[in-house]
C-alpha angles and dihedrals in degrees: 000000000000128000088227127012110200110196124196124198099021094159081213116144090178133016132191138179097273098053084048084055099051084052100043106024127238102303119106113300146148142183160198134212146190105210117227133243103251103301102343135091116343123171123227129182128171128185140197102249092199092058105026129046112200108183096175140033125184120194114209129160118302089345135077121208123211121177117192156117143255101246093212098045094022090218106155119216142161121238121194116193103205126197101179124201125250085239120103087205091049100041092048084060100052084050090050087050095037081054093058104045094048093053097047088054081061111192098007132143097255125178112183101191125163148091093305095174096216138088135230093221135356093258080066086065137058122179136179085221078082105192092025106105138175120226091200088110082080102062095039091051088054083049092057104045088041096068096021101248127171117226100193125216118277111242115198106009132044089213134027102205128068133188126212091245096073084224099072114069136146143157107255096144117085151138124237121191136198111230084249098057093048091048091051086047110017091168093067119138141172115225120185117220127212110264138229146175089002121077087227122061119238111254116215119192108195130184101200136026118227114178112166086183127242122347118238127259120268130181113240115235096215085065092080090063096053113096115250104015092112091059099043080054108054082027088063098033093056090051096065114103111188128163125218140058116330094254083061094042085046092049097048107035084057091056101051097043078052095068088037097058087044086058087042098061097038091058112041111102092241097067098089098160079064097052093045082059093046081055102049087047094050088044092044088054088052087044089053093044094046087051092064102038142354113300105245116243076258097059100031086067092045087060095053093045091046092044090046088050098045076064107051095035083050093055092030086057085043099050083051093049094053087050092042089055088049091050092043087052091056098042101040105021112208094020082099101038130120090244103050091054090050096047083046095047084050096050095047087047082056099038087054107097116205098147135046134178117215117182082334102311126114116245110199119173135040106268093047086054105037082054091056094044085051103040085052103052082045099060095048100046097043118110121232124220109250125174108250124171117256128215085245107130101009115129108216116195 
């Protein structure tokens, strides 16, 4: 989950603590938010309260301020979620006031993150319009090298912005950094996510990588309740053949009822989490080709059927989910309480490990950490050599 969540577009003229919660979960959180006209625009942006402290906010048109610090490293820095107009005239003065603001805070650590409508160069833009061509990225790129900003490199999509059609698509979604905020974290990257359900895809700056490498495999209790799912497994435990002592058989028949039962579950017709994903992979394949060149009748018509099925199998899954919490209710008690989520999002919050301490020093990042955890397995479980008499030169009768 992110430290700060900044939403464009919201077509919320009022927001409370229940609709944020619907939005976030139930872990420490709080907001700020600059209200629509009617249904158009809106600005939302959450924050972990247990990581970040923002202690002001400021609403201006088309931007959000919040002003703030990472509680753990106690970094301050400034965040504006920006949501800028279609209009050339419009957008030229919230450059003009974003300009302003940004060179009266002077060195600060600035992100400026948001739906900017606008392009850094034509390559950033394609349009069925074909010849039709605007000349904004003029102004916004004034706006950038006037205030030094860093636009990093995109990683995992060339646009951001999709229409309906399969043929319009530009990069309207960025990050753009002060020189402060990228010394304080040089690592940063912007990485652009599939999208779903939004014509946009969801944008995520992060400042450190932390890859612990692949989960490990857990059975799913719910498989228990599919039908079937009893049978696939004896039928396919029984049709391993493996040869070796049973320790070896053990070991490897486990593996290999472990990728079937990943199949298993990609493929039955209930997993619908799994379909959805199916979907936005198939979508994100037509996205990237159509990226490069038109979309074909064909696949025009796929885009729209694939799009069209990411919604019904989404409210479908959610319609599921809500029943599943009533029967679950019923069936565990407290295991869908309220309660029980808060004392289990407490617990993962605790399990997770971010700092160690070695011999007095503070470990931080993945590999620091997964080095210590090895080195000290290793050094208990490491043998000594120790001088034992042999059976060389005994004469046995």
């Amino acid at each position: 989950k992110p430290f700060i969540l900044c939403l464009q577009e919201t077509k919320l003229q009022s927001c409370d603590v229940f609709l944020c919660s619907t939005i976030w979960g139930t872990s420490p959180h709080a907001f700020s938010y600059r209200p629509s006209v009617g249904a158009s625009g809106g600005i939302l942006t959450v924050w972990d309260s247990t990581e970040v402290d923002v202690w002001s906010t400021e609403s201006r048109e088309h931007v959000l301020w919040c002003h703030g610090r990472f509680i753990k490293s106690g970094e301050e820095f400034l965040v504006a979620n920006v949501y800028a107009p279609c209009d050339d005239g419009a957008k030229q003065g919230l450059w003009e006031s974003l300009s302003m603001r940004i060179q009266a805070l002077g060195t600060e650590r600035v992100c400026i993150c948001g739906d900017f409508n606008a392009v850094k160069h034509v390559e950033e833009r394609r349009s069925s319009r074909g010849g039709q061509r605007s000349h904004d990225h003029i102004p916004f790129n004034r706006f950038i090298d006037d205030n030094n900003l860093v636009d990093l490199p995109l990683l995992g999509r060339k646009f951001t912005w999709f229409k309906g059609d399969g043929l319009s698509m530009s990069r309207l979604d960025r990050f753009l950094l002060s020189e402060e905020w990228c010394l304080t974290w040089p690592n940063c990257k912007q990485v652009a996510n599939l999208r779903g359900l939004s014509d946009h895809c969801p944008l995520v700056l992060s400042a450190f990588d932390e890859d612990w490498g692949p989960r490990p495999s857990r059975m799913l209790k719910c498989w228990r309740d599919v039908s079937g799912y009893k049978l696939f497994v004896k039928e396919k435990w029984n049709s391993f053949q493996i040869d070796g002592w049973g320790g070896y058989v053990l070991k490897e028949k486990l593996k290999m009822i472990k990728v079937a039962l990943k199949d298993w579950h990609k493929t039955h017709v209930q997993n619908l989490p799994s379909r959805i994903d199916s979907l936005k992979d198939r979508l994100s394949f037509l996205d990237q080709k159509g990226e490069e060149d038109d979309l074909s009748g064909d696949e025009l018509a796929e885009l729209h059927e694939v799009t069209a099925n990411i919604h019904s199998l989404s409210r479908m899954n959610a319609s599921i989910s809500w029943q599943q919490s009533r029967s679950l209710w019923l069936k565990e008690g407290d295991a869908n309480s309220k309660y029980f989520h808060t004392v289990a999002a407490g617990r993962h919050r605790g399990n997770a490990i971010s700092v160690i301490q070695v011999g007095g020093a503070t470990l931080e990042g993945v590999s620091p950490i997964r080095q210590a955890v090895f080195s000290h397995f290793a050094s208990h479980f490491k043998s000594s050599n120790v001088e034992r008499p042999g059976v060389d030169n005994l004469l046995f009768k």
